[in-house]
N, C-alpha and C positions, 0 to 999 in steps of 0.2 A: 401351675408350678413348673409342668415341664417345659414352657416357652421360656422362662428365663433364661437372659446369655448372661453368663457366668465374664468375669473379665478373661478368665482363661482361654475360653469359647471365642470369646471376637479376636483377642488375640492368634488364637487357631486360625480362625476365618482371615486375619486379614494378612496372616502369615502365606495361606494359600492363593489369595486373590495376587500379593507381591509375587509369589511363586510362579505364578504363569508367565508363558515367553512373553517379551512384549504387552503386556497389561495396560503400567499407564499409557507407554504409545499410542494403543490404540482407541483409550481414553481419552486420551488428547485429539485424537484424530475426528472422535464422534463428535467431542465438542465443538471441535471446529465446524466441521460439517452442520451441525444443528446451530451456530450464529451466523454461518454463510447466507443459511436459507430462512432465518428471520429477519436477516438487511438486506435478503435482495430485491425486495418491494420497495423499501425507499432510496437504496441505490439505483431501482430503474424510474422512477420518478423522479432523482435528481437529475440522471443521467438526462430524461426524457427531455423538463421543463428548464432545464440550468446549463446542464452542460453542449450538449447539443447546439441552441443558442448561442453560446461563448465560443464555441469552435465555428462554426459558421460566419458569425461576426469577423472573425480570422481573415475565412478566409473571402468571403465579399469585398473584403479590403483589396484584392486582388483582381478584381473582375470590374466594368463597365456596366453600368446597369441604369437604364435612364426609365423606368419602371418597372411594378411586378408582372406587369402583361408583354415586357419588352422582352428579347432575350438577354442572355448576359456572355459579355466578352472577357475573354482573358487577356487583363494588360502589364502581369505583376506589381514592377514595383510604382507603377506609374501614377498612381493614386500618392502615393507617399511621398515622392519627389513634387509632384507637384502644390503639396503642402508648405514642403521649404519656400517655395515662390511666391504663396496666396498671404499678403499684407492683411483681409480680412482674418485669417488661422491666427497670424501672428497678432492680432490685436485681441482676438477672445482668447488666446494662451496668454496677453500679460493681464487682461480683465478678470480672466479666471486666480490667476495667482495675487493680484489687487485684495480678491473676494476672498481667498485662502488668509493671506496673511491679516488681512483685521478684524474677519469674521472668526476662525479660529478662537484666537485668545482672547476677541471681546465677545463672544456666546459663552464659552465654557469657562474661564475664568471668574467672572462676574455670578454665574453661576452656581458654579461651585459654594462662593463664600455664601450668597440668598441659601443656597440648602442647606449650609452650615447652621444657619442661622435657626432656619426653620425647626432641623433635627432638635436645636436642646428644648424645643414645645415653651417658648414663650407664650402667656396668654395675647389669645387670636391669634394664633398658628393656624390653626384649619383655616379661618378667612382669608388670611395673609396667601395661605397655599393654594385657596379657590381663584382667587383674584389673580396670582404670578401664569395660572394655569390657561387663564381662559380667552388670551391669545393665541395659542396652542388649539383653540376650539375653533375658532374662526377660521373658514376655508380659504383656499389659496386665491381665490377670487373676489370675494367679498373684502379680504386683505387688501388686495391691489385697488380694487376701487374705493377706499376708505383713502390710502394713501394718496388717490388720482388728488384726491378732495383737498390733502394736506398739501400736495406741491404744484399744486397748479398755479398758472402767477395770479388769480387771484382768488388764491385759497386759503387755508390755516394759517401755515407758515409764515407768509408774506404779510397777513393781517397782522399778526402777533406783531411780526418786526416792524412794520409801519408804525403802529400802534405802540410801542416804547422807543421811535424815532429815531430808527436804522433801517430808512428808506433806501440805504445806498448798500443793503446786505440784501433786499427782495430781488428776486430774481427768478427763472421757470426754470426748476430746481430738477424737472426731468427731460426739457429740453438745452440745455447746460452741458458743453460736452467736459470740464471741470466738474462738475456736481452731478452728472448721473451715474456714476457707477458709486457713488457715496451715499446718494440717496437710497437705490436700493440694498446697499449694503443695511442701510440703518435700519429697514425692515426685517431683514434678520436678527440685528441685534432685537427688537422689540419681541420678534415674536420666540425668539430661541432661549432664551438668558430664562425667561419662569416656565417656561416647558422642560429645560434638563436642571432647573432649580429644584421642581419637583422629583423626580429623577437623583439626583445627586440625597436630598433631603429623607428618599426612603432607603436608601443603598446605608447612609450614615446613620439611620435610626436604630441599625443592629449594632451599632457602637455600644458595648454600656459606659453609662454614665460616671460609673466608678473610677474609667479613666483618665476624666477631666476632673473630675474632684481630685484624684490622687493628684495632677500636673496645677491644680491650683492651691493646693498645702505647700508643694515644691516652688512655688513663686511665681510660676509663667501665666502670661497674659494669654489674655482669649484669642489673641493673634497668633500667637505661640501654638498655643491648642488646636488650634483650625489645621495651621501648615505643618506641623509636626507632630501631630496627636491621627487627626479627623482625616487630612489627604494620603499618607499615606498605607492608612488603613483600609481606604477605596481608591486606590490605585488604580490597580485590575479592572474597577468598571469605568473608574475615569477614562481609561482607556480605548474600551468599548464604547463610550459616549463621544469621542472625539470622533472615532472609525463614522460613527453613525452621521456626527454633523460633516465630517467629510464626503460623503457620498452624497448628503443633499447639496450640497455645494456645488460640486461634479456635476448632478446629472437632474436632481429638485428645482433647486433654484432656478434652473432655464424657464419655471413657468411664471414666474414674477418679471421677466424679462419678455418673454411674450404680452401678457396682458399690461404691462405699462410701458413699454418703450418700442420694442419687437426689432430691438438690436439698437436702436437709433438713440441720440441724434446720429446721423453717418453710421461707422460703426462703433462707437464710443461708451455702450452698455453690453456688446456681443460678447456674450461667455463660451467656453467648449460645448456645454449641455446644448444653449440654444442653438448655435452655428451646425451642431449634428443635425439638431430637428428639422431647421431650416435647410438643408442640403436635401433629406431623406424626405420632407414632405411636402417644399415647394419649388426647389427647384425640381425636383425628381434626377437629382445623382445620386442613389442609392450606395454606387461599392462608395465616392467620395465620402459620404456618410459614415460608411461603417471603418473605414482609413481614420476618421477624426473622432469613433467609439473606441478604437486600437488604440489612440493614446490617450486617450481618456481611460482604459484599462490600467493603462502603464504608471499612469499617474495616481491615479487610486492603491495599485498595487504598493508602488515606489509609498504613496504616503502611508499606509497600513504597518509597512514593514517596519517604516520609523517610527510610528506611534507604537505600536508594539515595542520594541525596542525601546522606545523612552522610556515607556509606562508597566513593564515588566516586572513584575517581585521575586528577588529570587528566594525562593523556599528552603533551600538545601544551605546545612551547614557545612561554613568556609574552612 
């Protein structure tokens, strides 16, 4: 009985605990101190594995380096100027933005509506989501050579159009300097569109249902629903799904360009991601390398900030 605190009693207590000089201060103080030192193990892990990396990359951009065994020269900005001049840079910077602009809105768009679709559990939903998924299983390599199959001049493709008698549309669909960098675009569309459908499909399942019923009493169409109901309620991770297809673009994608083309015909498939590899691993220009990962930073960054920015919600009332 006598351990009971009376309200009087904590009142007393917590009259005396304000009481003291500086109290919460240095409340505030311990607490800091005690979340300092439970992030400084993943702050030095970031630091170690991420950051360090990123800064280095920096500054390699500055230096000569014609291997890891070679020494390295200091040449500033000369790595970078002579980017402006290399016609191969300039042709994997417009192949790269090629790859941006139709891979973009034809992966995630098309997307989107497949996991729209999927969310309201039509019967064979799980099949439909197995099936959209299990190009997404298939390795980057197995991929490339399934596709070697389909564009070869005499492979899939060519057979189809022979065979409904548009001999004069066959053509070697990865030796084509028209038709390679389209070809392997379409391999993204194939294998990206039921990879982030599923993706998109479980982000929309936290929707309830109650919201599309309420919007189809009020009259609007499933179209309606989707773009004005279902997308901007997953905004936010639409967002993040774009970030994500952005960076294989960047920096992924250079390994479907390796195993089917390896830049060629000429340089008329060369993307940013490959032309860095190719610098850093055969020719052995390592700082040129890490000069053409610097704007590939830039460009990542640049696109993040806008997708962000698009794809933003703002929370706070106006």
């Amino acid at each position: 009985m006598n351990n009971i605190t009376t309200p009087k009693t904590a009142q007393t207590t917590i009259g005396k605990a304000a009481a003291r000089p500086n109290y919460y201060k240095r409340k505030a103080a311990r607490d800091r101190r005690a979340f300092l030192l439970f992030i400084a193990p993943a702050v030095f892990v970031f630091s170690l594995m991420l950051l360090w990396p990123l800064l280095n990359m920096f500054y390699l951009g500055f230096v000569e380096w014609k291997g890891i065994l070679k020494p390295q020269t200091y040449i500033g900005l000369e790595n970078y100027w002579r980017l402006f001049s290399d016609r191969h840079f300039h042709r994997a910077l417009v192949n790269t933005g090629m790859h941006l602009m139709i891979s973009m809105p034809g992966v995630m768009l098309p997307a989107f509506m497949l996991g729209f679709f999927l969310s309201l559990r039509r019967t064979g939903y799980r099949i439909l989501r197995t099936i959209f998924f299990l190009p997404a299983m298939i390795s980057v390599t197995a991929l490339a050579m399934m596709f070697v199959g389909v564009y070869m001049p005499e492979g899939i493709l060519n057979a189809f159009l022979s065979g409904v008698g548009l001999e004069s549309w066959t053509r070697p669909w990865l030796g084509n300097p028209t038709t390679v960098m389209p070809a392997i675009i379409l391999i993204d569309l194939y294998s990206g569109i039921g990879f982030y459908a599923v993706l998109f499909s479980a982000a929309l399942a936290g929707v309830p249902m109650d919201l599309y019923e309420s919007a189809r009493l009020d009259g609007a169409g499933q179209w309606t629903i989707m773009w004005r109901i279902g997308f901007p309620l997953i905004l936010d991770f639409f967002g993040v799904a774009c970030i994500l297809h952005l960076m294989w673009i960047l920096l992924g994608a250079s390994q479907r360009v390796l195993l089917l083309t390896a830049g060629g015909p000429g340089d008329y498939s060369l993307t940013l991601g490959y032309y860095l590899y190719e610098q850093a691993f055969k020719t052995q220009r390592l700082g040129y390398s890490q000069a053409i990962g610097v704007v590939i930073f830039f460009i990542g960054a640049l696109g993040i900030m806008v997708i962000r920015q698009t794809t933003r919600r703002d929370y706070q009332q106006k």
